[in-house]
C-alpha positions, -999 to 999 in steps of 0.1 A, spaced: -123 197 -568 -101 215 -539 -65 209 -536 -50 195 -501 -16 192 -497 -7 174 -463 30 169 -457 42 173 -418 68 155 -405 65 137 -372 88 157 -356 70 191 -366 38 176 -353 20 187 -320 13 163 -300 -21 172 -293 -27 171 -328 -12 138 -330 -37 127 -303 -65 141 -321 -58 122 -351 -57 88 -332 -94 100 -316 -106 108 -350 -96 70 -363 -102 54 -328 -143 73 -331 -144 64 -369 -123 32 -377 -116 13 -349 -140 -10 -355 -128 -23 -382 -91 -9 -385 -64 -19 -366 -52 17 -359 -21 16 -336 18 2 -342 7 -38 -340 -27 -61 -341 -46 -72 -365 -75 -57 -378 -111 -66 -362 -128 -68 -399 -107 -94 -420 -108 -71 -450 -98 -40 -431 -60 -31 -436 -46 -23 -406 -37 18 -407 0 11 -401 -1 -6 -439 -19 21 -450 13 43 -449 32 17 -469 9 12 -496 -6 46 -507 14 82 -511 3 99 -477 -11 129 -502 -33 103 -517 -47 98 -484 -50 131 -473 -68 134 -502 -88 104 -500 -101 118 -467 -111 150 -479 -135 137 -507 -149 107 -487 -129 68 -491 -147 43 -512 -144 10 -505 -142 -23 -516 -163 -39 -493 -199 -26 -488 -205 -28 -451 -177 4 -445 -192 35 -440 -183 67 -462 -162 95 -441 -153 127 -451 -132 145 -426 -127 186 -419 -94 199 -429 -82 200 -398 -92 163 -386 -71 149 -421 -40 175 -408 -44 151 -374 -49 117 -386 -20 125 -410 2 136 -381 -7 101 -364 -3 85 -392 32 94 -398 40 78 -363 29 44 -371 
């Protein structure tokens, strides 16, 4: 298993990479997520990303990410995302 350690702080984030990482959830999770500051979710049993960040250690994530998220419900698809992309969603992320 391969060790990620993501920890940037919105202010040291680009924000083209901050951009990126609201394209890579906006491509993969928008369906279901809600993915920006407010809204509700589309898929009732889809946590909106905002309470993501409140609930789980942003390392746990990251991680999470990097190995593929199981989930609770069957109809979600599996992601795993490049080191890069989890570096970006983390950076938008830590907007929300």
């Amino acid at each position: 298993m391969a060790s990620l350690s993501v920890t940037l702080p919105v202010a040291a984030a680009d924000p083209s990479q901050i951009d990126a990482g609201r394209h890579a959830l906006d491509t993969r999770c928008s369906r279901c997520h809600a993915i920006g500051p407010e809204g509700q979710s589309p898929h009732a049993q889809a946590p909106p990303f905002r309470d993501l960040m409140k609930r789980y250690p942003p390392e746990n994530l990251a991680e999470a990410l990097a190995e593929g998220i199981v989930s609770g419900h069957p109809d979600m698809p599996e992601y795993v995302l490049s080191p890069e992309e989890i570096e970006a969603v983390m950076a938008y992320l830590h907007t929300l």
